[in-house]
C-alpha positions as CSV (number, residue, x, y, z in Angstrom):
1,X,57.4,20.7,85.0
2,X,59.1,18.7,87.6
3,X,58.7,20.2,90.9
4,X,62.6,20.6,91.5
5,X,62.5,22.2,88.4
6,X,60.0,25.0,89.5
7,X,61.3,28.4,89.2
8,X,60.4,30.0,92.9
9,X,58.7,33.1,93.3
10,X,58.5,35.3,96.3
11,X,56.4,38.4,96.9
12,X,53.9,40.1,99.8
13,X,50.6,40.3,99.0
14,X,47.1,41.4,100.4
15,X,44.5,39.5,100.5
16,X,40.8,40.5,101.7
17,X,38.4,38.4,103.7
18,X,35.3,40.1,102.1
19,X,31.8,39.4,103.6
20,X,28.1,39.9,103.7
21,X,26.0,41.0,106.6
22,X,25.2,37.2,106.5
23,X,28.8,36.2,106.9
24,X,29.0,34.9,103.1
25,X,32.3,35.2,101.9
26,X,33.1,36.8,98.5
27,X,35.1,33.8,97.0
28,X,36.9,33.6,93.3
29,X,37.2,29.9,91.7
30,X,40.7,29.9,90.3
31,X,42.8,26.9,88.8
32,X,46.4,25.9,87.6
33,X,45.7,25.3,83.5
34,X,49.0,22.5,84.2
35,X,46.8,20.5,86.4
36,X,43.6,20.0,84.5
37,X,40.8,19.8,86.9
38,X,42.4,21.2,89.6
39,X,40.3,24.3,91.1
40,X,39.9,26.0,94.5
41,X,38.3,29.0,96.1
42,X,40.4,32.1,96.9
43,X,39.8,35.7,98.7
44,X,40.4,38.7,96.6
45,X,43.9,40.4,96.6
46,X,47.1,40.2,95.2
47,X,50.6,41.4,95.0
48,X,52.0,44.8,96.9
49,X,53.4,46.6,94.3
50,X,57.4,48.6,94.7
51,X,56.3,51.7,97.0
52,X,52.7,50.0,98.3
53,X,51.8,50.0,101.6
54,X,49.8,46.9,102.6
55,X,46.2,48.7,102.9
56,X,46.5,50.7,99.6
57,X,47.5,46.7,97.6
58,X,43.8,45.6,99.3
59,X,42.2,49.1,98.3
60,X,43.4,48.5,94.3
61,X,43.2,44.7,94.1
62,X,39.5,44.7,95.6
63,X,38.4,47.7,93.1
64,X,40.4,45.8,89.9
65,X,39.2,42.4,91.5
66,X,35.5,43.3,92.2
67,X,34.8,46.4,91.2
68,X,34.5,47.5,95.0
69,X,36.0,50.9,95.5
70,X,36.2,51.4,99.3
71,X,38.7,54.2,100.9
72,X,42.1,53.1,103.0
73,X,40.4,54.2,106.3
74,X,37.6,51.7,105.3
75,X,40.1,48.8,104.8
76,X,41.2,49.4,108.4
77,X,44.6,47.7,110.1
78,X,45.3,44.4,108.9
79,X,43.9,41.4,111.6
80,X,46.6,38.1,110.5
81,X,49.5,37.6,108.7
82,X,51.2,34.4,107.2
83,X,53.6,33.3,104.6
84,X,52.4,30.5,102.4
85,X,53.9,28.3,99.8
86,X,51.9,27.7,96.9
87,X,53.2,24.9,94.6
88,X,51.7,25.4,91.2
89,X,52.5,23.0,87.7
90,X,54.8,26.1,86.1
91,X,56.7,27.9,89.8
92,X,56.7,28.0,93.4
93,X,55.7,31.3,95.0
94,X,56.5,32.0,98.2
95,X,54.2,34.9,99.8
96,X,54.1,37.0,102.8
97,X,50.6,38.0,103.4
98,X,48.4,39.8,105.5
99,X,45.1,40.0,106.1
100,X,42.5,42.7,106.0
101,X,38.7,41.9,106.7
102,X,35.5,43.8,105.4
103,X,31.7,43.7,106.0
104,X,29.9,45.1,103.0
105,X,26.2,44.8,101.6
106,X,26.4,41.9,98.9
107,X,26.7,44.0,95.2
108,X,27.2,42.6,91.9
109,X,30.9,41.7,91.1
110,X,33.0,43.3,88.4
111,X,35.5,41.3,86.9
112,X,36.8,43.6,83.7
113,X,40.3,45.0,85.5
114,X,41.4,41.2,86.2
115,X,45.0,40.7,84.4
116,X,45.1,38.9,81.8
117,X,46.3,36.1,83.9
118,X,43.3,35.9,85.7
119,X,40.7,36.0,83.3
120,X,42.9,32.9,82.2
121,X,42.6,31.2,85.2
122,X,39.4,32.2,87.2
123,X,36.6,30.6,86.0
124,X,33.9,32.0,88.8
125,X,33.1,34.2,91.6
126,X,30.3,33.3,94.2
127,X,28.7,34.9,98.0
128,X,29.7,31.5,99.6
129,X,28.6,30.8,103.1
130,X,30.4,28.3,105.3
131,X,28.5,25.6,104.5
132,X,28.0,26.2,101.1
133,X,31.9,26.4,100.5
134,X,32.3,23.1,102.0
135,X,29.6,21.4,100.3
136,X,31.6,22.6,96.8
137,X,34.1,20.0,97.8
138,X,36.7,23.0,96.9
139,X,39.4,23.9,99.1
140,X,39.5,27.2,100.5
141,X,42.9,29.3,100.5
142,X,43.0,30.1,102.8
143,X,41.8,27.0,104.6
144,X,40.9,28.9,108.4
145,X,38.9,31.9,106.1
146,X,35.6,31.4,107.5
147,X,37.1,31.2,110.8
148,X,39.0,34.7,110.4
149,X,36.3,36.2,109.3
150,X,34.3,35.3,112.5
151,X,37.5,35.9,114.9
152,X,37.4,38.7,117.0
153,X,41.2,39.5,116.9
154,X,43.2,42.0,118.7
155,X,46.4,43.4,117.3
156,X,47.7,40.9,114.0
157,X,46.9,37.3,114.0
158,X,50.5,35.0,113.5
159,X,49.3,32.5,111.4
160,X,52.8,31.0,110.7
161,X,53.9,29.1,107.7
162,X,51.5,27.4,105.3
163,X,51.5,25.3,102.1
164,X,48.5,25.1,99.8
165,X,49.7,23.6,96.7
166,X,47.9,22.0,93.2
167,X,51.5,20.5,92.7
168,X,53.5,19.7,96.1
169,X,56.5,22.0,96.9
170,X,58.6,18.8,97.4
């Protein structure tokens, strides 16, 4: 689809910087199926439902998402927030996130309550460390993850307004 012809999308979402005691980050391999080839590593999370607060969006998508079931008080406060612009083949969506970040012992990923979307489109998970994310030659949405994940933050992190696109907004 031409990309003035997108249909645009907006929504807030929680995403979840997930990590080892090692600092590996839990990392799904999704793709656009307009753009074959394309891939990228993402952090768990998704959409805040009608009624959702921001912590209990993180507590469901990481238990559909991974099979992790963890507790709001184990979530904690959220540490950054952004709005990105992802340009995709078939829409533009334009989401408010924020950020929640986890340390966990590594455990064997679930993937049966991904939507059906998702089982469409994510082809892999994988413990990634730093390096072993860059030498993937994937991008990683988002791009400064490893460096959240590391960040000691006070309060919530501004982290503007991004793009991370398969199919430029413009």
């Amino acid at each position: 689809m031409p990309p003035n012809e997108r249909p645009v999308k907006q929504r807030s979402a929680a995403r979840v910087l997930l990590q080892d005691e090692a600092g590996a980050l839990l990392l799904f391999r999704d793709t656009d199926p307009g753009v074959p080839g394309s891939s990228w590593w993402m952090t768990p999370g998704g959409g805040i439902d009608r009624g959702e607060t921001a912590e209990a969006a993180a507590v469901r998508e990481l238990a559909e998402e991974t099979g992790l079931v963890v507790t709001v008080d184990q979530i904690g406060s959220p540490i950054a927030r952004r709005t990105v612009t992802h340009g995709y083949s078939d829409q533009i969506t334009i989401q408010a996130e924020v950020f929640f970040r986890m340390t966990v012992p590594r455990f064997s990923v679930s993937m049966t309550g991904h939507t059906e979307e998702e089982q469409r489109t994510i082809v892999d998970h994988r413990w990634l460390s730093e390096a072993d994310a860059r030498a993937s030659r994937l991008p990683v949405w988002p791009a400064d993850a490893y460096e959240l994940a590391a960040a000691t933050i006070e309060g919530v992190l501004d982290l503007g307004e991004v793009e991370e696109s398969t199919v430029p907004v413009s």
